[in-house]
N, C-alpha and C positions, 0 to 999 in steps of 0.2 A: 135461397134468397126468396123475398117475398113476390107474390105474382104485382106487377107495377101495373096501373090502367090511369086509362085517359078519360076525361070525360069534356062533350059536347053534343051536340047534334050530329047527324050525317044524312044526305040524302037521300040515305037506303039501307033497309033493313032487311037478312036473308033468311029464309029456315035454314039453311045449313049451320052445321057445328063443326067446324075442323081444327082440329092441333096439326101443327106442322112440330115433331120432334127430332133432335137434331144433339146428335152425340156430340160431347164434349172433347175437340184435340183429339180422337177419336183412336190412331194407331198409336200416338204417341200415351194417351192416357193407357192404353191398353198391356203395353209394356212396362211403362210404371205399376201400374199395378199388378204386374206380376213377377216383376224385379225389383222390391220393396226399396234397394239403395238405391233406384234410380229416382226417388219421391224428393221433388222439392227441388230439383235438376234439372238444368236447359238438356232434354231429350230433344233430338233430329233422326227421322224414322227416313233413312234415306240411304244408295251406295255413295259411300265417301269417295267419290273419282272425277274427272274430268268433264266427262259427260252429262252427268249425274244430276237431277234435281230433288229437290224434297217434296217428301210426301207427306210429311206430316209433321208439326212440330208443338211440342208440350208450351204448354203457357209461360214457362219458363224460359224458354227457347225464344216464343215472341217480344217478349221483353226486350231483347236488341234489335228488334225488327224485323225479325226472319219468318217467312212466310211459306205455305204451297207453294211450289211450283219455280222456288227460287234456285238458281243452282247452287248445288251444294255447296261446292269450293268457295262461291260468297258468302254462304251462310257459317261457313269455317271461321273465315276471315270476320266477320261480325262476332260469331261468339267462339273462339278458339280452347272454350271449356266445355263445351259442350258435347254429351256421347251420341256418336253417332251409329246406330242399328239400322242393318238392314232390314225391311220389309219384309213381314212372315205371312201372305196374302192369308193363305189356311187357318192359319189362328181366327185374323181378323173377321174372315167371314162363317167361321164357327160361333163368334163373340156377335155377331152380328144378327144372325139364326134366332142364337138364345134371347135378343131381344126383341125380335118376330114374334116370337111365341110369348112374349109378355106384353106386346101389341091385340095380339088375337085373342085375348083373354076381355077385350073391351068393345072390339071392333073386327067385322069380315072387311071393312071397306079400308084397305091398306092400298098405300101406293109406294113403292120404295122406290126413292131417288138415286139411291149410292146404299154404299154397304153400311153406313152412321145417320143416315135423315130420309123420312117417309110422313108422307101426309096421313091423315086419319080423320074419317070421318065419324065422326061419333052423336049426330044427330039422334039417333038409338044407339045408346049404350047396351050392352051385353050384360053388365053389373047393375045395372038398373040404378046409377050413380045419378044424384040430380041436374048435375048440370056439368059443362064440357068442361071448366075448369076443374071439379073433382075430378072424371077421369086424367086433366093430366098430373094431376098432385097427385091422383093413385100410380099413374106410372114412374113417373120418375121414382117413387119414396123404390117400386119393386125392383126396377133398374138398379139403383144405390145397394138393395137389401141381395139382390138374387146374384149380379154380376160385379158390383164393388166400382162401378163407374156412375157416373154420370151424367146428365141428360138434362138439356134445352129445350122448353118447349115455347111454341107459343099458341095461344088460342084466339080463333076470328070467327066470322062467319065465311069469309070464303081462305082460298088458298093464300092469294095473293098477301093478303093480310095477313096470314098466320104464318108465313115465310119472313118478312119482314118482323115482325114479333118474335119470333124465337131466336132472334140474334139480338134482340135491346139487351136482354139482362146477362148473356154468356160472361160467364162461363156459372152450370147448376143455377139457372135462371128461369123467372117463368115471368110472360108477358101476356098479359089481354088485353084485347081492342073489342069492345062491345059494338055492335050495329050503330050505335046513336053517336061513337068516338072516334071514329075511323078517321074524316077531316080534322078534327084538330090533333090526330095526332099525325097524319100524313104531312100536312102543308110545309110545316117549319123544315125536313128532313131536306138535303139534297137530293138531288134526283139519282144519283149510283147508289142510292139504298132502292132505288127498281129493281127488284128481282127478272135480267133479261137486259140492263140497262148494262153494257161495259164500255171500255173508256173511246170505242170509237162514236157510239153512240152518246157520250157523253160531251165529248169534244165536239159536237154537233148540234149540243143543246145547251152548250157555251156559247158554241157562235151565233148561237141564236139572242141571247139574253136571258137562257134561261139554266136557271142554277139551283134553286131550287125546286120544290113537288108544286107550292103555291105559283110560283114563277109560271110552269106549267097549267095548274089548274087556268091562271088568266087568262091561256091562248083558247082560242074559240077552234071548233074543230077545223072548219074551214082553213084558217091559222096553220094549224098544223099539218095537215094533209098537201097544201103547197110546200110547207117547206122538210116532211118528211114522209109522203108520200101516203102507201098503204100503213106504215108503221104509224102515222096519225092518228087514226081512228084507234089504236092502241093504248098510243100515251095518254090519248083524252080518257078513257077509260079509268085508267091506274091512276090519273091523278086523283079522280074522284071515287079511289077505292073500290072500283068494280071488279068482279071479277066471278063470270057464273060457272067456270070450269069443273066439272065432280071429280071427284077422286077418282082414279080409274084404278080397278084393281090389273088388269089387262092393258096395259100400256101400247098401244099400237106402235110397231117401227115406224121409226121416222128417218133414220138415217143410219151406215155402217162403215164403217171405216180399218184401215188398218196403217201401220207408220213403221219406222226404223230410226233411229238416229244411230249416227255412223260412229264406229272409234275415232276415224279421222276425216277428215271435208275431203268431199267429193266434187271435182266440175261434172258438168252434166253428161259430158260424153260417158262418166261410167255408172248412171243412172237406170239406163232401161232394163237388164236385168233385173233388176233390185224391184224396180217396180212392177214388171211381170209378175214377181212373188208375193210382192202385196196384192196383186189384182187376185190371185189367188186365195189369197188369205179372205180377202174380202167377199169374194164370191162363195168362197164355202160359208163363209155364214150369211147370205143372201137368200143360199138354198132353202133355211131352216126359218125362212116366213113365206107366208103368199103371196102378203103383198109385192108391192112393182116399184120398183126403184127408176127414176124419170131423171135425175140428175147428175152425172161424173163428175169429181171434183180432185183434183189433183192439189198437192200443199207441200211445198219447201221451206225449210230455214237455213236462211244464208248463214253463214260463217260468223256473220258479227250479228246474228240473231233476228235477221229481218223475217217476216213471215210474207210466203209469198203465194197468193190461192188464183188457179182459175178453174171455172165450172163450163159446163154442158151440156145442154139439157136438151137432146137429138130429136127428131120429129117423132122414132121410135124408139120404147125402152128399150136400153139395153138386154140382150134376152139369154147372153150365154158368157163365160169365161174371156172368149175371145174377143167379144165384142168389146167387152169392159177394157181388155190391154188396149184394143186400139186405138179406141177413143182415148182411154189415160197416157198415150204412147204421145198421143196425138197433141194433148195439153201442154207436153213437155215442148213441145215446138213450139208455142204459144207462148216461153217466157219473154223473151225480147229482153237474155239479159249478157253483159260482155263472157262470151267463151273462158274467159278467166276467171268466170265467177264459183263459188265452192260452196259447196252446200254442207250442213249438219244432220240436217231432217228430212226424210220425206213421207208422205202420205196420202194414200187412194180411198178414196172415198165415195160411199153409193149415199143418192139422200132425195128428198123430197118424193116419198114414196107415198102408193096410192093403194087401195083398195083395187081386187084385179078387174071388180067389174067397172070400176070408173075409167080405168084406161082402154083407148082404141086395141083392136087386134095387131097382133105383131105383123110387120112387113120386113122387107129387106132392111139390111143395117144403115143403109143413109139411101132415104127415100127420095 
């Protein structure tokens, strides 16, 4: 498809050049295309069970409405033709590698989101291509040519913008937003096209009166920092396309986590086990950064789907295995919900992590 642009004014113009690229139905395309009768087929890349949600679903499959993250047995129920494969993680991030390496042919400054979308800075191109839009027309044609898939891009000057861009034209879409078009092309959009923007946060700038990016743009910062706090000075930002973040090719942890969903709902009394072993899970990979994890956070899903979080965030970091269960031990006492209640999900989580010289020295477990 053709690359689509906006044109206007904008209050700011950046040296940066970034493509946000962004694979196409990503596991399900990847199956089709290596299961030739499955082309042209509502594919669902998911275990067909009870539990079960999807992970991915072919353009065809969206068609009746079926989405990530849906469960499966609904997604059955909407489209009852469609094949449903289980997830082959190792293909996928072999397929994923291969298009790394046709990344790094234009640019060192990659930042990968997921194993299908990474930012790119290509302010200096490597091909010596004149401008960010050729490199992303050279990528994608090598993608189509090298691996037989597909590929979204979109080109900005910053992130923010080239994330929102590479979702206008999907599917094998390409989108720029120039420095000088940014505002008109943000204004008209709803605000859940915010990259960061989900539906609590949404529901919140309903209540406000605000429903659209322009809606937003009218509140004055002051405006919004009363009625959404630190995230204010955020929104005021994004409405008016800002966004100075670089590509990091070194992603700092920010947060770790581990979960379960059960065969069958669990009440709470046969939880702490289970979550002992997530604390574990968690902490083993805690180990494998320096930074310092300031935050415990405990996370259930009731039986009829409700999500239920509370967090902690101790005078001192947590600093060992044990400390993490007690504190996560300890969340669990904090639901305030009826002994009858049954759970599906649970999960432990470290997060709001810091650099080790920024944190105070460790002391006893509750100071």
């Amino acid at each position: 498809m053709p690359a689509t642009e906006q044109a206007l004014p904008s209050p700011q113009a950046s040296p940066r050049k970034i493509v946000h690229v962004d694979m196409d139905a990503f596991y399900a395309s990847v199956e089709q295309r290596d299961q030739p009768a499955l082309r042209g087929r509502p594919v669902i890349v998911a275990w067909k069970a009870r539990r079960s949600v999807v992970c991915a679903a072919s353009y065809e499959a969206r068609a009746f409405g079926i989405h990530s993250a849906m469960p499966a047995l609904r997604a059955a129920r909407l489209c009852p033709q469609a094949v449903f494969l289980p997830p082959d993680f190792p293909r996928y991030r072999a397929v994923s590698q291969a298009a790394m390496a046709i990344y790094r042919r234009y640019t060192a400054l990659i930042e990968p989101l997921s194993l299908d979308e990474a930012y790119l800075d290509v302010s200096q191109n490597m091909a010596a291509l004149p401008t960010a839009t050729a490199v992303a027309e050279a990528i994608r044609a090598a993608v189509r040519a090298e691996l037989q898939l597909t590929v979204s891009a979109g080109v900005a000057p910053n992130k923010f913008l080239a994330k929102i861009a590479s979702d206008w034209n999907k599917p094998d879409g390409l989108c720029v937003i120039r420095p000088q078009q940014a505002q008109q092309f943000l204004l008209p959009l709803p605000v859940r096209k915010i990259p960061g923007v989900g539906r609590v946060m949404q529901a919140r700038l309903h209540q406000q009166g605000i429903h659209t990016i322009a809606d937003l743009h009218a509140r004055s910062p002051e405006e919004l920092g009363a009625a959404f706090g630190s995230a204010g000075a955020w929104l005021h930002r994004r409405a008016r396309g800002l966004d100075d973040s670089p590509v990091q090719t070194q992603r700092p942890v920010q947060s770790l986590s581990a979960e379960d969903t059960f065969g069958e709902d669990l009440t709470a009394e046969a939880l702490p086990p289970l979550i002992e072993n997530l604390c574990t899970r968690t902490w083993r990979a805690r180990q494998k950064t320096t930074r310092v994890p300031r935050t415990v956070t405990l996370k259930l899903k009731t039986a009829d789907f409700r999500l239920l979080t509370r967090s902690h965030t101790p005078i001192t970091a947590p600093d060992s295995e044990a400390a993490l269960r007690q504190h996560a031990l300890g969340l669990l006492l904090r639901l305030d919900q009826p002994t009858t209640q049954r759970y599906r999900l649970v999960g432990v989580g470290l997060g709001n992590f810091r650099d080790a010289e920024d944190c105070p020295a460790q002391g006893a477990l509750f100071a």
